[in-house]
Structure formats: C-alpha cells, structure tokens
C-alpha positions as CSV (number, residue, x, y, z in Angstrom):
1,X,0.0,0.0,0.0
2,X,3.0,2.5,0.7
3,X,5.7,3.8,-1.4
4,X,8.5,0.7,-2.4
5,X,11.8,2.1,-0.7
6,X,13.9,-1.3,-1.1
7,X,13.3,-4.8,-2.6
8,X,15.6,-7.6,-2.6
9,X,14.9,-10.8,-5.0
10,X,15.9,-14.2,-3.4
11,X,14.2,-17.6,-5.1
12,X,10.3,-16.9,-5.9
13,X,10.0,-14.1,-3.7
14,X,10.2,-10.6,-3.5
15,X,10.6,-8.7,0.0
16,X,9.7,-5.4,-0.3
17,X,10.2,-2.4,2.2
18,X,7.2,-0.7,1.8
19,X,7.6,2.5,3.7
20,X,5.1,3.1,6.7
21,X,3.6,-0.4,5.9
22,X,6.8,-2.5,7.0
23,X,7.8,-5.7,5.4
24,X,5.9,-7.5,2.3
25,X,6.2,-10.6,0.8
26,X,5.5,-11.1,-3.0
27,X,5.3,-14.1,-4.3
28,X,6.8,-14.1,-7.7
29,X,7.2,-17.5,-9.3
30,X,4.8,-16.6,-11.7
31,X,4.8,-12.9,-12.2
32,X,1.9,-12.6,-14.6
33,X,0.4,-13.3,-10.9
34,X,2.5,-12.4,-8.2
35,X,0.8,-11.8,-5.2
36,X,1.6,-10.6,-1.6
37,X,1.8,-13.8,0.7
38,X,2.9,-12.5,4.2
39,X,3.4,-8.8,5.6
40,X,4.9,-7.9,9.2
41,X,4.3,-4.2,10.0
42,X,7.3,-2.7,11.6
43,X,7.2,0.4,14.0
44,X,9.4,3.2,12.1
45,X,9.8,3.8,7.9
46,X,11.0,0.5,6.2
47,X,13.7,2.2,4.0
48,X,15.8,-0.7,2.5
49,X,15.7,-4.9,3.3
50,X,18.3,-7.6,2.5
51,X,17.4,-11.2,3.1
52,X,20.3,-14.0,4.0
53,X,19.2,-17.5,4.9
54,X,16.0,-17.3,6.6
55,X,16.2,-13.7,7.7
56,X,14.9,-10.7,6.2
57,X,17.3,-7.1,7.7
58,X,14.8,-4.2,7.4
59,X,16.8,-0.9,7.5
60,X,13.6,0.7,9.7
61,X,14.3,4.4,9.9
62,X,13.5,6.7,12.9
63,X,12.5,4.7,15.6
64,X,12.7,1.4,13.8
65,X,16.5,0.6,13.8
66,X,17.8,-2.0,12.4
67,X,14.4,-4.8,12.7
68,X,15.5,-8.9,12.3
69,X,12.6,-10.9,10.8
70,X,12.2,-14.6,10.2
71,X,11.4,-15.2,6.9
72,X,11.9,-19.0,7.1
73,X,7.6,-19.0,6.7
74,X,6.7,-16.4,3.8
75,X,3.1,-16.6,4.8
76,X,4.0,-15.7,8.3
77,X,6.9,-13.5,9.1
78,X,8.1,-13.1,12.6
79,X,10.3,-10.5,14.5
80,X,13.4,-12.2,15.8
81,X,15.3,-9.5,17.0
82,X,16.0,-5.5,16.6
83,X,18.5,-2.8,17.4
84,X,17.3,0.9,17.6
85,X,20.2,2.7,16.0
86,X,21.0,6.2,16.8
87,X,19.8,8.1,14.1
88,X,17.4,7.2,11.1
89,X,19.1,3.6,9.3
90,X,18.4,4.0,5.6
91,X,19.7,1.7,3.9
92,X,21.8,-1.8,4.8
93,X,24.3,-4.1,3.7
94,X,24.2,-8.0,5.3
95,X,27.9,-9.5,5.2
96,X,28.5,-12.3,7.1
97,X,27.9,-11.7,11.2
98,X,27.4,-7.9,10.5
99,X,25.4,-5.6,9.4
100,X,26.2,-2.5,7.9
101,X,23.1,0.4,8.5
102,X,24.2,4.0,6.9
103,X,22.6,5.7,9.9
104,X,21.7,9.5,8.5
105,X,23.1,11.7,10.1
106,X,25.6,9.3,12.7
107,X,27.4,7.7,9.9
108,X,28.4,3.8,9.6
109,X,26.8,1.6,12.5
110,X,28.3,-1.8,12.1
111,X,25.7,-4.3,13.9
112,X,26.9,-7.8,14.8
113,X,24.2,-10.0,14.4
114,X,25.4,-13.3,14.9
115,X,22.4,-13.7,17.4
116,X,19.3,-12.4,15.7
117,X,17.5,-12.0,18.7
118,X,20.1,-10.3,20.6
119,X,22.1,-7.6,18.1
120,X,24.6,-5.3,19.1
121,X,26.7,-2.9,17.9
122,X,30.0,-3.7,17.4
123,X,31.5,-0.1,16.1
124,X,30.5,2.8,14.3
125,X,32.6,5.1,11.5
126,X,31.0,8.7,11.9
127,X,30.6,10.5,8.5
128,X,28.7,13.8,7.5
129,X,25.7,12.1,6.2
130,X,25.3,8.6,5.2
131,X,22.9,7.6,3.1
132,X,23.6,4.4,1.8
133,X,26.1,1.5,1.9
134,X,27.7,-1.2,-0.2
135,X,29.9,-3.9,1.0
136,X,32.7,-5.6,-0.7
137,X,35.0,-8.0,1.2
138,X,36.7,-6.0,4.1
139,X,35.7,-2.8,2.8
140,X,32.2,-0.7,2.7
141,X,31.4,1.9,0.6
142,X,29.3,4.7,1.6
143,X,27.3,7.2,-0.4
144,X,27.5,10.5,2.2
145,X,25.6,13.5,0.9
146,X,27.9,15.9,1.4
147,X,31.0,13.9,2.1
148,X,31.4,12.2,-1.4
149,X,32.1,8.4,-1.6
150,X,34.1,7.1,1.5
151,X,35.3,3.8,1.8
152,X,35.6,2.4,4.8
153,X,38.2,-0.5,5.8
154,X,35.7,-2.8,8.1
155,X,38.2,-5.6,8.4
156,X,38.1,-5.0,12.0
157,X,34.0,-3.8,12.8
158,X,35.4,-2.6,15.9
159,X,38.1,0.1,14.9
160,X,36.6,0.7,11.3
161,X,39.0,3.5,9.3
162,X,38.4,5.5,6.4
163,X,41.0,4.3,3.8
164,X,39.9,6.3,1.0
165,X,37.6,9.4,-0.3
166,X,36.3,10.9,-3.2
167,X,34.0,14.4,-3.5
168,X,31.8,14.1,-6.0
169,X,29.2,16.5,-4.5
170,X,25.8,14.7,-3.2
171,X,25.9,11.0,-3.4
172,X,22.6,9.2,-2.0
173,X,23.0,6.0,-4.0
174,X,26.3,3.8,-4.1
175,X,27.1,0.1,-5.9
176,X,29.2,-2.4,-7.0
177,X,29.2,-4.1,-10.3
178,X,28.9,-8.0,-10.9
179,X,30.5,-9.9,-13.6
C-alpha cells in the first residue's frame, strides 16, 4: 500500500520495504500473478531490506533501527530481533555476522548479528551524512551526501577507518558491479 523504498529478490519471492507499511512478501514465481503472501508491520519507515538465509534485515528508519525478521515461513513472518540505531538507518548491507546500517546523520553503525535475537553494535565510523552503503570483502562503501564516496576498511568492525575518499558533491546512492 505505501511507497516501495527497497526490494531484494531471493528464489520466488520478492521482500519489499514498503515505507510506513513495513515488510511484504510477494510471491513471484509466476509474475503474470505475483501476489503478496505474508506482511509484518514494523514500528518506524521501512527504507531498504536484505534477506540472508532465513532472515529478512529491514533498515527501519527513525525509531525502527535495524528490525530482524524470520522469513523461514513467507506466509507468516516473525520478528526475531531489533537494534534501535541512533539516528534514522536507511539503507543496509548484510555480510556475514554484520550488518552495515548507513545511519543518516551518525554515519556507519556496524551491527553484529550473529544472534538475531540479541544484536549489538560492534562499532561505528562517523561520517557527514550517510545515506547508503555497499559492502565488498573487508571494505564498505558509503554514499555521504555531502562527504562524497568514502570507503571504509571494516576488516576490524570494531576500529573501522576510512581508507579512502572521493568528492563528487551529493551521493545518495552507491554500488558495485557484478561480472
């Protein structure tokens, strides 16, 4: 029903962040008749969502955090686990035990979430104004409105470091191309 801020495609499904109306699931195996199949409201803005395994990662804006569901059921979706980030999470990248929230205004929260149910932040890189992230290996690359392109060496999410930096004027939107 709301305005489609994210998708991500795994299998026969689509999960879509839908804005104020949280999480929805399309089913897509045949998309002259994809339909929704399950929905989970979730309390802020559903910005951006990445599914690994059987968890969907909502990025869920101002109030919302960083929101964990289980996915493992389309038709039923269930939180698992959440961490309200400082600041309003945009967008997300999922890499391995982490994820990787470009937090608005406080930068690069790196959120450990080896334990759905019990995430935690594990370290932060403050930037001017991140508004979406990409990662690649042991770096991330964030778009930062008025800082340009940085890229950030996350080899060690607790000590992250800039390693590099270009000024393009206002990036919103960064990503990497596949083969």
């Amino acid at each position: 029903p709301g305005p489609i801020l994210g998708i991500d495609v795994v299998g026969s499904y689509a999960y879509v962040a839908d804005s104020d109306d949280g999480l929805r699931i399309v089913d897509i195996s045949n998309p002259a008749t994809a339909h929704e199949v399950g929905f989970l409201d979730t309390p802020g803005k559903a910005y951006d969502v990445k599914v690994v395994g059987s968890f969907a990662y909502v990025a869920d804006g101002y109030g919302g955090g960083l929101r964990i569901i289980n996915v493992s059921n389309p038709a039923a979706p269930v939180a698992a686990g959440f961490f309200d980030t400082a600041n309003e999470a945009r967008r997300l990248a999922v890499a391995g035990s982490y994820a990787y929230i470009a937090d608005y205004y406080d930068g690069l929260r790196i959120i450990n979430v080896s334990n759905p149910a019990a995430p935690f932040e594990a370290g932060f890189f403050d930037t001017d104004w991140a508004w979406d992230v990409v990662v690649d290996g042991t770096h991330a690359y964030v778009a930062d409105v008025t800082g340009g392109l940085r890229v950030i060496d996350v080899s060690n999410p607790a000590a992250p470091t800039q390693v590099g930096s270009l000024y393009t004027g206002h990036v919103i939107c960064v990503g990497l191309g596949g083969g």
